[in-house]
Structure formats: C-alpha cells, structure tokens
Backbone as a printed PyTorch tensor [residue, N CA C, xyz], in Angstrom:
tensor([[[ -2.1690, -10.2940,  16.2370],
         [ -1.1050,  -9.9430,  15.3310],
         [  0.1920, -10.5870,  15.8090]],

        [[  0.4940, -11.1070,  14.8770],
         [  2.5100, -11.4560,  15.4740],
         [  3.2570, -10.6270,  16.0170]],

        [[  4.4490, -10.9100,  16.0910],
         [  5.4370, -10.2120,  16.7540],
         [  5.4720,  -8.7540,  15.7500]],

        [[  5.4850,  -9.2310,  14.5150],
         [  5.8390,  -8.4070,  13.4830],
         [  4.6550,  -7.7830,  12.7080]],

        [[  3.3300,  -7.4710,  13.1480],
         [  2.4500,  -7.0850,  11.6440],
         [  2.9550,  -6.7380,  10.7460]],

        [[  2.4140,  -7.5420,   9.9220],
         [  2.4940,  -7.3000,   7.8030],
         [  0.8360,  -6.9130,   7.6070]],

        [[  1.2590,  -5.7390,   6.3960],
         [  0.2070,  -5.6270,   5.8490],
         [  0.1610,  -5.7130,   4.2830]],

        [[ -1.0520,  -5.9530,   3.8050],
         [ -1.2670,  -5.6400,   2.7250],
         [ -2.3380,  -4.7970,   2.1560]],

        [[ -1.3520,  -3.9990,   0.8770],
         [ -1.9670,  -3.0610,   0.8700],
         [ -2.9660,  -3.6150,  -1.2130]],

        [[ -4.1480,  -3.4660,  -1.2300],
         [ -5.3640,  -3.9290,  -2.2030],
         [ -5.3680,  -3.0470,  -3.1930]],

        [[ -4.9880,  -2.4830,  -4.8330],
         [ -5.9370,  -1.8330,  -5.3010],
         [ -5.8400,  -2.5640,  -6.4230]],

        [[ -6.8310,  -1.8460,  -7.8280],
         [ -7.4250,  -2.7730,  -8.6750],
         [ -5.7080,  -3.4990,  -9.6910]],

        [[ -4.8240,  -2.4600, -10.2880],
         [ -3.5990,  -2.5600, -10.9290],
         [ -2.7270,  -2.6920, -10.1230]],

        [[ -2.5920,  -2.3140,  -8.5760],
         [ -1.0050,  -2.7860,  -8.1660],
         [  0.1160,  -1.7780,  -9.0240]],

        [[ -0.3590,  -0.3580,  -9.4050],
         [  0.1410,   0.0700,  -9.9000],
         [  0.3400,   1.6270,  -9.7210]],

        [[ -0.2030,   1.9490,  -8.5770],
         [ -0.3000,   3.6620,  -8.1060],
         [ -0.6000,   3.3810,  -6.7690]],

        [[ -1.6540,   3.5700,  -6.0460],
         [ -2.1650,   3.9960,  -4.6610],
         [ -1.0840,   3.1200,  -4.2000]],

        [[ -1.6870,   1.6060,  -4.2500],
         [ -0.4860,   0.3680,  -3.7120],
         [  0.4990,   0.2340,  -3.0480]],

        [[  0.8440,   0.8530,  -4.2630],
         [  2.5910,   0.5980,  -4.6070],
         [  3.5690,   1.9350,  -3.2330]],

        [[  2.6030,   2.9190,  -4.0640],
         [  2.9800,   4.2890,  -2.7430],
         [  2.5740,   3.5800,  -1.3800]],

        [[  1.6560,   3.3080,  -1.5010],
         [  1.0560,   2.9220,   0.4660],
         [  2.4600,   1.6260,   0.9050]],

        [[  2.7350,   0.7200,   0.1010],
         [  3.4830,  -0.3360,   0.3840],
         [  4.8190,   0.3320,   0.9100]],

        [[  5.3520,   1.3330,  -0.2590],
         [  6.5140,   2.3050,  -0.2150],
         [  6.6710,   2.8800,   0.6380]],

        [[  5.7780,   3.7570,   1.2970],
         [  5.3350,   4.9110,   2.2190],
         [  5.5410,   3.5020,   4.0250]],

        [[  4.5850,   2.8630,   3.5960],
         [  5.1640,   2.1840,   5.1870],
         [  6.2860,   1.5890,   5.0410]],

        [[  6.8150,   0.8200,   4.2920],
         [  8.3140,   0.5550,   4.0800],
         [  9.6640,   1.3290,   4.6510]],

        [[  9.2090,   2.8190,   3.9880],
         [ 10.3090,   3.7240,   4.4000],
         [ 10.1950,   4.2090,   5.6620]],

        [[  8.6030,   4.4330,   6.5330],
         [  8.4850,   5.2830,   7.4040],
         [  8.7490,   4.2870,   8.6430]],

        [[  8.3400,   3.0600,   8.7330],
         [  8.2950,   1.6520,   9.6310],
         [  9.4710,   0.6780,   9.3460]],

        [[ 10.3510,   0.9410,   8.2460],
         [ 11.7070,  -0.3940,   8.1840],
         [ 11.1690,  -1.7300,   8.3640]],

        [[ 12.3020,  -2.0410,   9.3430],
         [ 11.5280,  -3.6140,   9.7440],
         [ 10.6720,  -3.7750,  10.8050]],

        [[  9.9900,  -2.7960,  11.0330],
         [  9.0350,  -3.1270,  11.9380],
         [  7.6640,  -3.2190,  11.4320]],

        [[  7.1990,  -3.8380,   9.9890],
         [  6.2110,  -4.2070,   9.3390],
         [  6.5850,  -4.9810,   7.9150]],

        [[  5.8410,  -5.9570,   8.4290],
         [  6.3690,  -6.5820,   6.5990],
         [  5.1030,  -6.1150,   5.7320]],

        [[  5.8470,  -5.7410,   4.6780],
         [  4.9440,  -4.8930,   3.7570],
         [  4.5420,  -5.9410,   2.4480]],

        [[  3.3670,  -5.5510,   2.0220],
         [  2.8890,  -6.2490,   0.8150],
         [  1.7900,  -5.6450,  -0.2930]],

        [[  2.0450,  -5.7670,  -1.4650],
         [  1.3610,  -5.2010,  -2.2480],
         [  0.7900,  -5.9560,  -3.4060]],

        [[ -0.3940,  -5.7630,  -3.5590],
         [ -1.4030,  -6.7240,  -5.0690],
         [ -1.7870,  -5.6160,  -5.6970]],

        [[ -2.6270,  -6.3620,  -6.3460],
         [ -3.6840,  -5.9830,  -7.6610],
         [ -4.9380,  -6.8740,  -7.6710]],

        [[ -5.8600,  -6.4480,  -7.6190],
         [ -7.0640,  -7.4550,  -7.9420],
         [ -6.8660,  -7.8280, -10.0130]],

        [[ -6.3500,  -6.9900, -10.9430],
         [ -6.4750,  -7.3610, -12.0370],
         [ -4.8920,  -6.4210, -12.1330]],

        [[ -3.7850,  -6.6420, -11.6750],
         [ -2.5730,  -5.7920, -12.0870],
         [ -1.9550,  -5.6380, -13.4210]],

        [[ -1.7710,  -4.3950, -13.3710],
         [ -1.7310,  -3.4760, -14.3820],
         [  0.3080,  -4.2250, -15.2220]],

        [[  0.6040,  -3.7650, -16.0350],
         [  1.9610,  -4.2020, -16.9430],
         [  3.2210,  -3.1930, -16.1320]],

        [[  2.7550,  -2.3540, -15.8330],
         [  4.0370,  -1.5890, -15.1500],
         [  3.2940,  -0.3340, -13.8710]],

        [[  4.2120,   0.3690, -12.7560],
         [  3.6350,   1.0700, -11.9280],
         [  3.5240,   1.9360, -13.0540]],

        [[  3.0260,   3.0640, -12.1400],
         [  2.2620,   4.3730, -12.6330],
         [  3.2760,   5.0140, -12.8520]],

        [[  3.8130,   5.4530, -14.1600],
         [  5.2470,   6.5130, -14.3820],
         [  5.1470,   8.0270, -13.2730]],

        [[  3.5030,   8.5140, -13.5360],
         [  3.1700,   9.3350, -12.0640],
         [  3.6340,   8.8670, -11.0010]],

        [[  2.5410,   7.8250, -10.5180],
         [  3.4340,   7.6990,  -9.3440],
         [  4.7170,   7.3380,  -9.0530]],

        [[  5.6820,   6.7000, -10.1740],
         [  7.4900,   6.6960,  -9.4580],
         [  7.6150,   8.2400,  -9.5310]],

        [[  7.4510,   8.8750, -10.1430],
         [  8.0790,  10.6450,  -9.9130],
         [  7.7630,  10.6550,  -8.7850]],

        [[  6.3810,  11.0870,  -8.3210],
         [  5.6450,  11.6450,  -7.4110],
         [  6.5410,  10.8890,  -6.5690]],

        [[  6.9960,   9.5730,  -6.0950],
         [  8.0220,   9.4780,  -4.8000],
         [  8.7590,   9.5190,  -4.6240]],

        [[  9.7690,   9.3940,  -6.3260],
         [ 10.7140,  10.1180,  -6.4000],
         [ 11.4270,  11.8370,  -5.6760]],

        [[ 10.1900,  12.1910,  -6.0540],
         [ 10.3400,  13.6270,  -5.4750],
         [ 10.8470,  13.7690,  -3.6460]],

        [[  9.9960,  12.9140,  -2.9750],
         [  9.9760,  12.6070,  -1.7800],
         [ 11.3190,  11.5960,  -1.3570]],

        [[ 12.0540,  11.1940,  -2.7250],
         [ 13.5140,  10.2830,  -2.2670],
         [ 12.8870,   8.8120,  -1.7030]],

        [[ 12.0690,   8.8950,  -2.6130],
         [ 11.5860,   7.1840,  -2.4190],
         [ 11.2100,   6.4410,  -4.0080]],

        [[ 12.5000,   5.4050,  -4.2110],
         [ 12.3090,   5.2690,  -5.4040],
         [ 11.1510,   3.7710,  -5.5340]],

        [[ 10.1650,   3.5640,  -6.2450],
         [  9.7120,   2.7910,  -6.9240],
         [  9.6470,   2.5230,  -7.6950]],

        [[ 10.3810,   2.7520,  -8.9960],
         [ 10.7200,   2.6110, -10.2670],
         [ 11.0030,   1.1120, -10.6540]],

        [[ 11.9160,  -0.0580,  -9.7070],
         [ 11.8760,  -1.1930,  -9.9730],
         [ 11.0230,  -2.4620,  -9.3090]],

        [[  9.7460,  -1.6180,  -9.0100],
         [  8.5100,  -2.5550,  -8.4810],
         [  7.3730,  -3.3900,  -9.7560]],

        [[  7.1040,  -3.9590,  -9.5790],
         [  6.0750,  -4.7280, -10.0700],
         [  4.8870,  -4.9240,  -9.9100]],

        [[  3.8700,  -4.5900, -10.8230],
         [  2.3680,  -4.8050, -10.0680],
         [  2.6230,  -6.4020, -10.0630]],

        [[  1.7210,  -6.8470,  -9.0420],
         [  1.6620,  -8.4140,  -8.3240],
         [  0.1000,  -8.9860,  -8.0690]],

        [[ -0.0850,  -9.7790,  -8.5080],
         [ -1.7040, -10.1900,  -8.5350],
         [ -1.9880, -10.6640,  -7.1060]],

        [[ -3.0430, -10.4720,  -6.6930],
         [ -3.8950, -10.7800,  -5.5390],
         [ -3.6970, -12.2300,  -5.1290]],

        [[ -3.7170, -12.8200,  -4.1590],
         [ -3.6230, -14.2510,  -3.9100],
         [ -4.3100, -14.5940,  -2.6830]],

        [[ -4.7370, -15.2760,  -2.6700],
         [ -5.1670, -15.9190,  -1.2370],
         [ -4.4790, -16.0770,  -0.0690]],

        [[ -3.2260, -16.7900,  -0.8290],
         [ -1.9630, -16.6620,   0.3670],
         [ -1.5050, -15.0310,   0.7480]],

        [[ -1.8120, -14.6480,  -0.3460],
         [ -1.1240, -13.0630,   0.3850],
         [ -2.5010, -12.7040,   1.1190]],

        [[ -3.3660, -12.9300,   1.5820],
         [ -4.5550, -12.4190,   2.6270],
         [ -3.9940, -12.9360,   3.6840]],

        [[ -4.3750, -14.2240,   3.7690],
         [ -3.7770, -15.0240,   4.6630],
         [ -2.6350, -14.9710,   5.1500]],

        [[ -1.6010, -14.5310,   4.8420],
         [ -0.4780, -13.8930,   5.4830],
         [ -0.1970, -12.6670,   6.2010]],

        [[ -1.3250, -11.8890,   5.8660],
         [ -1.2470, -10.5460,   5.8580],
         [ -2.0610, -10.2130,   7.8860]],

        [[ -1.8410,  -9.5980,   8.6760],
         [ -2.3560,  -9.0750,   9.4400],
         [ -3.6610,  -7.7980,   8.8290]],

        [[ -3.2470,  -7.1090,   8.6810],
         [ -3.6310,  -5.7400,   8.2760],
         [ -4.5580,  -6.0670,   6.7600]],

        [[ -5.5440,  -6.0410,   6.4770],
         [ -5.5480,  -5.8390,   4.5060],
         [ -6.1070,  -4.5280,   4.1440]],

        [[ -5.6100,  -3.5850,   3.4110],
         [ -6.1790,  -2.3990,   2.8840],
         [ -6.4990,  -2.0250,   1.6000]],

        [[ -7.6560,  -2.1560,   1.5500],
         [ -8.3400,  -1.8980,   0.3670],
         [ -8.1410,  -0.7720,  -0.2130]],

        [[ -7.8900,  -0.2370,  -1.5050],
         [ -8.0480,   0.9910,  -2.1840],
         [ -9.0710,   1.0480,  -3.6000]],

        [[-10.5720,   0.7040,  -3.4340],
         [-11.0490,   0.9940,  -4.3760],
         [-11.1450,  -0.4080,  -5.2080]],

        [[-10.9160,  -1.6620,  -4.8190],
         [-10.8330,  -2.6310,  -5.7600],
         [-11.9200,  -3.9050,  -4.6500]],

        [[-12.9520,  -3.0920,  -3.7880],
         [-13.9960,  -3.4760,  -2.9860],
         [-14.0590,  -4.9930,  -2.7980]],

        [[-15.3770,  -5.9860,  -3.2950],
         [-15.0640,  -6.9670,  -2.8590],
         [-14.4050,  -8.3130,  -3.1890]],

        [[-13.1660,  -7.7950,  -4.0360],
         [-12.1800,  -8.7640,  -4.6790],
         [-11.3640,  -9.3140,  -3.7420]],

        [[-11.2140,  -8.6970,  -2.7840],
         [-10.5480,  -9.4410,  -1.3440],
         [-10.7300, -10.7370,  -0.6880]],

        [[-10.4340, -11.7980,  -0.6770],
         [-10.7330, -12.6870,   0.1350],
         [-11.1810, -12.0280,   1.9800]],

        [[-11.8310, -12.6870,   2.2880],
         [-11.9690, -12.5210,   3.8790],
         [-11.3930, -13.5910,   4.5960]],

        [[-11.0010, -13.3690,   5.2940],
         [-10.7780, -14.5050,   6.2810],
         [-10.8730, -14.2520,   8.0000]],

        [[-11.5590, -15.1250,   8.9960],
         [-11.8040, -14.8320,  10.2270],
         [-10.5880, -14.1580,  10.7950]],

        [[-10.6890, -13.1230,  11.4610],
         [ -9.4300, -12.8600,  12.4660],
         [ -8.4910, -11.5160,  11.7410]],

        [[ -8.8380, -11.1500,  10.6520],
         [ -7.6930, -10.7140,   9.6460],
         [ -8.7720,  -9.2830,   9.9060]],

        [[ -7.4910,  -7.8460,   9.8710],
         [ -8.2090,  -6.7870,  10.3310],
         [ -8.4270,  -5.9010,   8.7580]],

        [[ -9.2600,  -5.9380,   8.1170],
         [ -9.2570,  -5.1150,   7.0920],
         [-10.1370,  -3.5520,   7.2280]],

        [[ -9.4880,  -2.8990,   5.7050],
         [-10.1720,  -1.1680,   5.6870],
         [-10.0370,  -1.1240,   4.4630]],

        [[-10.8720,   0.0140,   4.1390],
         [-11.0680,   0.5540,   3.0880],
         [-10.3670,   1.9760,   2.9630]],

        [[ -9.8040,   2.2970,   2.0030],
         [ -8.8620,   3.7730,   2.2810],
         [ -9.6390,   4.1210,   1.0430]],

        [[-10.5180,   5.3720,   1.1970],
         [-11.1320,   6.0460,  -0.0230],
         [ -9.9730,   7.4530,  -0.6210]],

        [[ -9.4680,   6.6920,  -1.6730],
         [ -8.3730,   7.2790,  -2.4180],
         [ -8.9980,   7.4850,  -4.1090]],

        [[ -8.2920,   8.6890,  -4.3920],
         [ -8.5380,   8.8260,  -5.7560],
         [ -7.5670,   8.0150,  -6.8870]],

        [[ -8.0830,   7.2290,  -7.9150],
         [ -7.3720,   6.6300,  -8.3950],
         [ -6.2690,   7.7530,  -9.7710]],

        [[ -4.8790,   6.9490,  -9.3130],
         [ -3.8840,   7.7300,  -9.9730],
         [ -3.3890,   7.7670, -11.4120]],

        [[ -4.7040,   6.6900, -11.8570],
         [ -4.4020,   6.1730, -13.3690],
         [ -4.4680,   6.9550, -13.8800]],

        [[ -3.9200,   7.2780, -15.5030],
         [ -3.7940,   8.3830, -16.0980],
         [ -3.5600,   9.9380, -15.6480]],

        [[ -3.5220,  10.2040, -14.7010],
         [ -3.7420,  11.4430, -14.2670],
         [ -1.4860,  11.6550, -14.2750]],

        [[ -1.4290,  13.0480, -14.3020],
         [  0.0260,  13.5350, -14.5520],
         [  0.7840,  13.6850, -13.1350]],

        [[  1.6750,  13.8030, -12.7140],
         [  1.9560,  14.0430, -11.1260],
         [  1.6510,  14.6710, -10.6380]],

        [[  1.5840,  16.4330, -11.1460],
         [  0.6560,  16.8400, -10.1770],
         [ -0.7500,  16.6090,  -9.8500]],

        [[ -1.2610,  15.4310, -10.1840],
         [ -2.7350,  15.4880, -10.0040],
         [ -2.0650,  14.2170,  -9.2040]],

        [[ -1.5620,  14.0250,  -9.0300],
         [ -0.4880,  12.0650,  -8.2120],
         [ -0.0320,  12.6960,  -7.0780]],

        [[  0.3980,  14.1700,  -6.3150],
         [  1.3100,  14.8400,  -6.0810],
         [  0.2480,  14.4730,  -4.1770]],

        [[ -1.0160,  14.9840,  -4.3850],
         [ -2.4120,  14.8790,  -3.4340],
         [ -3.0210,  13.5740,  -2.8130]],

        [[ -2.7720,  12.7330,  -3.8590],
         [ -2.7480,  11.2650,  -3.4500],
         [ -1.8040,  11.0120,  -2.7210]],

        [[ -0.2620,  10.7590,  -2.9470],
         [  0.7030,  10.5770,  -2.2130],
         [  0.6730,  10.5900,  -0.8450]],

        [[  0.5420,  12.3850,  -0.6700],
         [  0.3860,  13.1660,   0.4530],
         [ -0.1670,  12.6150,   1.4700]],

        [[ -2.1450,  12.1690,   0.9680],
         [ -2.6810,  11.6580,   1.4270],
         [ -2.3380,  10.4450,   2.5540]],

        [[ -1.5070,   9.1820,   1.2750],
         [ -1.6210,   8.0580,   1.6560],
         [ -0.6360,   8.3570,   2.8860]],

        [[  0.6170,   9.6440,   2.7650],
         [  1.4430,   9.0400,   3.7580],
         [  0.9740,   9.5690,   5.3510]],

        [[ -0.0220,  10.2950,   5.2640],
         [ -0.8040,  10.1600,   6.3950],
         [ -1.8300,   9.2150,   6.6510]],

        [[ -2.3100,   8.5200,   5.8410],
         [ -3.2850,   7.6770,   6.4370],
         [ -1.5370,   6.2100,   7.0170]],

        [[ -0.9050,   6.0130,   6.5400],
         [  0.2550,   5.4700,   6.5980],
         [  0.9580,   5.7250,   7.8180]],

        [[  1.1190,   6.7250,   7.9080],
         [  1.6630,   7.3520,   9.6040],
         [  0.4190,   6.5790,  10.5920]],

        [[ -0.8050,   7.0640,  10.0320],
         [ -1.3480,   6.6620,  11.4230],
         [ -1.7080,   5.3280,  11.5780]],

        [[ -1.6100,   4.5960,  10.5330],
         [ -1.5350,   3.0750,  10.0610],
         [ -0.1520,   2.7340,  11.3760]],

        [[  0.8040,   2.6970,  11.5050],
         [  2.0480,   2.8400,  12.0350],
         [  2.1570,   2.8630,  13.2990]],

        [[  1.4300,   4.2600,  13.3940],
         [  1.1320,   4.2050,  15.2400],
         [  0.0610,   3.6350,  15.7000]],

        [[ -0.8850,   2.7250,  15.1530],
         [ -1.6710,   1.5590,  15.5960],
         [ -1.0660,   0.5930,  16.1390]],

        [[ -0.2660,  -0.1100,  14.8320],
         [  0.0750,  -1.5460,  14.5470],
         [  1.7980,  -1.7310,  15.0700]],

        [[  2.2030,  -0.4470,  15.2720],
         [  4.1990,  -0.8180,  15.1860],
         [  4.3130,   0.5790,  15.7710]],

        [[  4.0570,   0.9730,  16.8570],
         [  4.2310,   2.2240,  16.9970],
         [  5.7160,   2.2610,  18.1670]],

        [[  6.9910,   3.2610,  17.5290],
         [  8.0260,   2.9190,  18.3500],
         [  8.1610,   2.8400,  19.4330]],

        [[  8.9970,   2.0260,  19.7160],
         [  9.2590,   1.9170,  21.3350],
         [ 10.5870,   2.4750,  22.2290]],

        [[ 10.4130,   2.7730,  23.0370],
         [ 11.6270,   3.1670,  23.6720],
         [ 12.6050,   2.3260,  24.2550]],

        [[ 13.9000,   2.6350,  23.7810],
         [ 14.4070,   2.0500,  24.6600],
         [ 15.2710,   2.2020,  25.6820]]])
C-alpha cells in the first residue's frame, strides 16, 4: 500500500451502500485515505434514502454522483470493496479486495436505510484501523 491507502468502494448503482461507505470513511479517516466510489451499471441519482439517512448523522451526500466502474479506478485503488455487484470487478495482482454482505438500499424508505448505514459505519471503522489507523504524535 502507499503512503496513503485509497479505497474503493463497488456496488451495482453507485447509489446507496457506496456512496455511504465512500462518505462514512471520508468523514471518519479525512486525509488519511483517498476515497472512491463506482457502480458496476450506476444508477441517475443517489438514493434520496440514503442522503437523509446521513443527513441525519450530519453527513451530507446530496451533491454526489453515481460514477461508473473503470479499470483505472481498480487500478488505483489499494483496498476494492465489493457490495453485492460480485464479479463485475476487474482483478488485478497485488490489489486487496472484500466483499461486504449488505442489504441493498434501493427502494426501501430510511428507516429501512437507517440499519444499513449503521452497519456500513462499522464495517468502515474497522476498515480504518487496518489500513490508516491513527498515529500518535
């Protein structure tokens, strides 16, 4: 890994799990991870659920974009995390990937978005203290 691990975070729209997981390490890690987010087939806008749902938490995503999958974004990426959009991923030697078994947030209202969130920002925390975990100084 570089000085800096980046990750990216995989699901099918780039439009719920994603977007939160991208958000969620963003806010909890700053610059101590460059963050990235796709879509294997991305969706026209995020999940109106999910901007509330992080809204609530004082994390706005409201002016994000689902972003299509790329090769270069694998290849850039240290970290790749899959959410449910399996083997649309490029592989590449050396590159550490996972699978995060998440419920997808499509259609569903915030409180059914409210459990997902939650979720991701613990699998996210401990994502964190792997890859960028603080240091003292």
């Amino acid at each position: 890994m570089s000085e800096k691990p980046s990750v990216l975070f995989v699901c099918v729209h780039n439009a719920g799990r994603s977007q939160m997981a991208a958000a969620w390490l963003t806010h909890l890690a700053g610059d101590r991870v460059e963050v990235r987010s796709a879509g294997s087939n991305p969706g026209d806008a995020v999940n109106p659920a999910a901007v509330e749902a992080m809204a609530e938490v004082g994390i706005d995503i409201s002016t994000e974009t689902p972003k299509v999958l790329t090769v270069d974004a694998v290849r850039e990426s240290d970290v790749c995390i899959t959410m449910g959009c399996g083997d649309t991923c490029p592989v590449f030697p050396g590159k550490r990937y996972l699978d995060w078994k998440l419920e997808d947030p499509a259609g569903q209202g915030v409180a059914a978005v409210r459990p997902i969130r939650d979720a991701i920002k613990v699998m996210v925390e401990g994502l964190i203290k792997e890859i960028a975990p603080e240091t003292s100084k």
